[in-house]
C-alpha positions as protocol buffer text, in pm:
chain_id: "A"
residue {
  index: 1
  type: UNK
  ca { x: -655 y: -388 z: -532 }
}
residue {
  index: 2
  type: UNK
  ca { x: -536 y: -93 z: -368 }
}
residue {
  index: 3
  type: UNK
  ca { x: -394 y: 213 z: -512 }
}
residue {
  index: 4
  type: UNK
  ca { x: -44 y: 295 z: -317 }
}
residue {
  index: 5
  type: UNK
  ca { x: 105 y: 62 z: -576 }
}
residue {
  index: 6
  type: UNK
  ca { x: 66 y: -191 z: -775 }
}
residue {
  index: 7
  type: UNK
  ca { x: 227 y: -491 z: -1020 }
}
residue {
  index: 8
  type: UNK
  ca { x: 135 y: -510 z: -1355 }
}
residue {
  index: 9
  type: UNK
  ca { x: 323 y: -813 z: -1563 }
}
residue {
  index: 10
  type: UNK
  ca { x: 494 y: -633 z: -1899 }
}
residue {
  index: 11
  type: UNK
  ca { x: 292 y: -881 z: -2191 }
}
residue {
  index: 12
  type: UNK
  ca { x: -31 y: -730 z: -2030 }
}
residue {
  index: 13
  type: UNK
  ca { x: 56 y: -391 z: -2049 }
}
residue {
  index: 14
  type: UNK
  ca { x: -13 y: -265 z: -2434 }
}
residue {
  index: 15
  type: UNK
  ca { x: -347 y: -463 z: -2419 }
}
residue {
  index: 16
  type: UNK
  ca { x: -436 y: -254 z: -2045 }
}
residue {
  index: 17
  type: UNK
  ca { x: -322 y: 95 z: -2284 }
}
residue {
  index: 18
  type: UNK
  ca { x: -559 y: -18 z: -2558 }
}
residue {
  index: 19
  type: UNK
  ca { x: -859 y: -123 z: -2299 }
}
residue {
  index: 20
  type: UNK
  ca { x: -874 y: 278 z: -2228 }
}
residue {
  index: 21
  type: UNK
  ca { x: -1002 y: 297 z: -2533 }
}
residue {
  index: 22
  type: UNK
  ca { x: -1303 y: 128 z: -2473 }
}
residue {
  index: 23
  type: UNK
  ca { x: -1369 y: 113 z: -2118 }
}
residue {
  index: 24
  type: UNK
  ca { x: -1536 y: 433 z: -1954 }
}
residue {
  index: 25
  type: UNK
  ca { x: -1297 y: 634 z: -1800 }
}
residue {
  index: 26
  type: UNK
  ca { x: -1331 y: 642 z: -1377 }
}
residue {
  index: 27
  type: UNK
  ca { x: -1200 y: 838 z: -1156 }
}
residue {
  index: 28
  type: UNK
  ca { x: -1025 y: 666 z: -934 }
}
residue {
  index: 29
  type: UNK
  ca { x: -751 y: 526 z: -1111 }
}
residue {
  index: 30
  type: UNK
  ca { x: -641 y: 219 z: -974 }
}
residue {
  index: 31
  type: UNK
  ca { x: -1036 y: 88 z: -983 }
}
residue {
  index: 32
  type: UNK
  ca { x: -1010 y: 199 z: -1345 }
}
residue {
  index: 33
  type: UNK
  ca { x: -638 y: 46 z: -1446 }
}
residue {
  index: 34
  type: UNK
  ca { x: -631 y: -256 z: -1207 }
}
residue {
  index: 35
  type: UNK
  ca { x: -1009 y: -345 z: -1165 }
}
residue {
  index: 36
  type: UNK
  ca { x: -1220 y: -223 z: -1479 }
}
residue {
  index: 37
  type: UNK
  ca { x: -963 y: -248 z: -1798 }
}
residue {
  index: 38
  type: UNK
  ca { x: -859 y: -560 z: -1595 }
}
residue {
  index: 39
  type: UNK
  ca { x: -1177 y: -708 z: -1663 }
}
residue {
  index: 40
  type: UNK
  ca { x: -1189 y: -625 z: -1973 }
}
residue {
  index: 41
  type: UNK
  ca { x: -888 y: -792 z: -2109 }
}
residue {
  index: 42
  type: UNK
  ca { x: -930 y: -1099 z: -1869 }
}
residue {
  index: 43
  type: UNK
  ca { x: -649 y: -1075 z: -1696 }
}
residue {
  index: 44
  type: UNK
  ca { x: -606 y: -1196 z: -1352 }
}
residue {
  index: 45
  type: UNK
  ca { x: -554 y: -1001 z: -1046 }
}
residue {
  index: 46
  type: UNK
  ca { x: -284 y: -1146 z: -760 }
}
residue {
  index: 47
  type: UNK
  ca { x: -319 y: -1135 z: -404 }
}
residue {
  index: 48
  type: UNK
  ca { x: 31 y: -1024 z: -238 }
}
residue {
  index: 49
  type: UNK
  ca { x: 23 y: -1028 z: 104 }
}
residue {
  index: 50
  type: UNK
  ca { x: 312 y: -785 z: 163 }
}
residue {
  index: 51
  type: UNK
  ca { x: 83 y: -479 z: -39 }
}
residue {
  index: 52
  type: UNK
  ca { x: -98 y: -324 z: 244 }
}
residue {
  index: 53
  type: UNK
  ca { x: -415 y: -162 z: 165 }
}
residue {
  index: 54
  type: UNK
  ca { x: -543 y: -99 z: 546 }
}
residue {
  index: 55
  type: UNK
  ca { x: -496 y: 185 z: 736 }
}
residue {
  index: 56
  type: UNK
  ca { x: -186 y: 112 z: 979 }
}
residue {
  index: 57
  type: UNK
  ca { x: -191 y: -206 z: 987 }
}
residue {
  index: 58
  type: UNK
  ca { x: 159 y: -182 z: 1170 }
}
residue {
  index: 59
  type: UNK
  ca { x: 384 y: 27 z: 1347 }
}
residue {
  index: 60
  type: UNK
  ca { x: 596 y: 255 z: 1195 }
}
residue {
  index: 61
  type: UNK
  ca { x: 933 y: 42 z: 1294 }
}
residue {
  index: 62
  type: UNK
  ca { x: 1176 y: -83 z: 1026 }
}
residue {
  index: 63
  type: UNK
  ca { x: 1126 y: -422 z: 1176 }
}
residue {
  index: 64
  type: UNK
  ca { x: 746 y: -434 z: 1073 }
}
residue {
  index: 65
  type: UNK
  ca { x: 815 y: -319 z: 723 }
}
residue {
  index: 66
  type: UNK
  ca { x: 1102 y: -538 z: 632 }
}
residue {
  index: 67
  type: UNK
  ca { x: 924 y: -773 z: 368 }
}
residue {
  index: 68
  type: UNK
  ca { x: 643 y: -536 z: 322 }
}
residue {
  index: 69
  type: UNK
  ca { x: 602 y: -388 z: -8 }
}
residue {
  index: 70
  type: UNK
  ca { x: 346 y: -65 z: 80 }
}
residue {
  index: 71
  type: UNK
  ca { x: 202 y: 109 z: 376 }
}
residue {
  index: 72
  type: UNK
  ca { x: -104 y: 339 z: 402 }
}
residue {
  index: 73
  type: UNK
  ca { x: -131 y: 641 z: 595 }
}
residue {
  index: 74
  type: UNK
  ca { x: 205 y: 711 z: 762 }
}
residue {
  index: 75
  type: UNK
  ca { x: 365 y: 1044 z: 820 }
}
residue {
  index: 76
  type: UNK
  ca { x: 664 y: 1189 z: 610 }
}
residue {
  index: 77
  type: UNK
  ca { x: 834 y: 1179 z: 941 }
}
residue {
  index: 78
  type: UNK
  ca { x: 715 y: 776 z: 983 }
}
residue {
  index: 79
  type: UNK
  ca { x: 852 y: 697 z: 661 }
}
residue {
  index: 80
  type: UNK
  ca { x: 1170 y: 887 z: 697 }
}
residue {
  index: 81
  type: UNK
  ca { x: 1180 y: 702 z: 1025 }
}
residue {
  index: 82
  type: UNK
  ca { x: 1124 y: 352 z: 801 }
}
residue {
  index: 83
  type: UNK
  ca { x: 1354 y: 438 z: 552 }
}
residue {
  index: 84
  type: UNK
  ca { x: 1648 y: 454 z: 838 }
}
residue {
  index: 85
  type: UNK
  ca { x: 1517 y: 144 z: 1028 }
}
residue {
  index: 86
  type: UNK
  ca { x: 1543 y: -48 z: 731 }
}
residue {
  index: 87
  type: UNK
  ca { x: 1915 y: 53 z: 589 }
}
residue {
  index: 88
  type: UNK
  ca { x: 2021 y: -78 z: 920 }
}
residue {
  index: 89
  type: UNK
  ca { x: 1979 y: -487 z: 896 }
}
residue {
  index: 90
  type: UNK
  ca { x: 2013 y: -494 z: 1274 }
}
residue {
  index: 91
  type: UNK
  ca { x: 1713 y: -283 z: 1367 }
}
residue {
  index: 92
  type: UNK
  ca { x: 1455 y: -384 z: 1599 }
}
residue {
  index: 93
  type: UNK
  ca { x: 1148 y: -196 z: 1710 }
}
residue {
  index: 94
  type: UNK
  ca { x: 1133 y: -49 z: 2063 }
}
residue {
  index: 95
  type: UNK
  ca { x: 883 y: -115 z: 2362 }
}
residue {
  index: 96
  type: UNK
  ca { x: 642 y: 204 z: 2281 }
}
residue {
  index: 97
  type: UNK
  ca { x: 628 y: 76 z: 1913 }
}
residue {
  index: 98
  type: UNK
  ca { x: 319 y: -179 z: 1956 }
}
residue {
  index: 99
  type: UNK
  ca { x: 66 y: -195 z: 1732 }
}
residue {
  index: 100
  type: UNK
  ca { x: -240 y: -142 z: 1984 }
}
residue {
  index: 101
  type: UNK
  ca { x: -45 y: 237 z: 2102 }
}
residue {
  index: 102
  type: UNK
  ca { x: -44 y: 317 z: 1766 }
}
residue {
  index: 103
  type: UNK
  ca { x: -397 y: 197 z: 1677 }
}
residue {
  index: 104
  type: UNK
  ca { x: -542 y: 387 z: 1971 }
}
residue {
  index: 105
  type: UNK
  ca { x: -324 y: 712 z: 1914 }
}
residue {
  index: 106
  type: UNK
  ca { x: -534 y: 770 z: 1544 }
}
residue {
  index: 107
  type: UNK
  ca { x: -826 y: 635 z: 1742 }
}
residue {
  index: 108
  type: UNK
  ca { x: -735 y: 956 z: 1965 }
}
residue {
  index: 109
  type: UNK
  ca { x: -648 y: 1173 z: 1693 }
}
residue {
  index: 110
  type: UNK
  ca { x: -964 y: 1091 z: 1479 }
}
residue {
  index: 111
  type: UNK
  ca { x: -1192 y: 1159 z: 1777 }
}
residue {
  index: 112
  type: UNK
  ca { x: -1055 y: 1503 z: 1935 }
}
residue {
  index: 113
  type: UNK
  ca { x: -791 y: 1622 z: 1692 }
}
């Protein structure tokens, strides 16, 4: 389950607090909350398709992110640029917001930058 964020139903939450207790602390804490305590209560972990755990898996347009929940690795000016795409219901993305330029721009970025 990834870490940007994450549901956790309200009856499981008191039995998740008291599972610290037991289970070996780790440092990353989603693995620990949301994977290992998880476990040890039994509780069952959901698959949510609009939780994005990948790195860009879309554009940063409005449009893309309009029944998403989360979004890794974007900007503060990306997000800024979301968060006015999305108050406007009639936003589209543009031409130059394709997924491929984006995907090779950090493939640029990671290799020379």
């Amino acid at each position: 389950i990834a870490g940007t964020a994450y549901l956790i139903s309200g009856d499981i939450l008191s039995k998740l607090y008291s599972a610290t207790g037991s289970v070996p602390y780790f440092i990353f804490e989603d693995v620990y909350i949301t994977g290992l305590c998880r476990e040890h209560i039994g509780a069952v972990a959901l698959e949510n398709k609009g939780f994005s755990c990948g790195y860009r898996d879309r554009s940063p347009c409005g449009q893309n992110f309009r029944y998403r929940i989360t979004g890794h690795h974007y900007t503060p000016a990306e997000i800024k640029r979301l968060w006015r795409e999305l108050q406007d219901r009639w936003s589209i993305c543009q031409r130059g917001d394709n997924y491929l330029i984006f995907k090779l721009f950090d493939l640029f970025q990671y290799l020379f930058l």
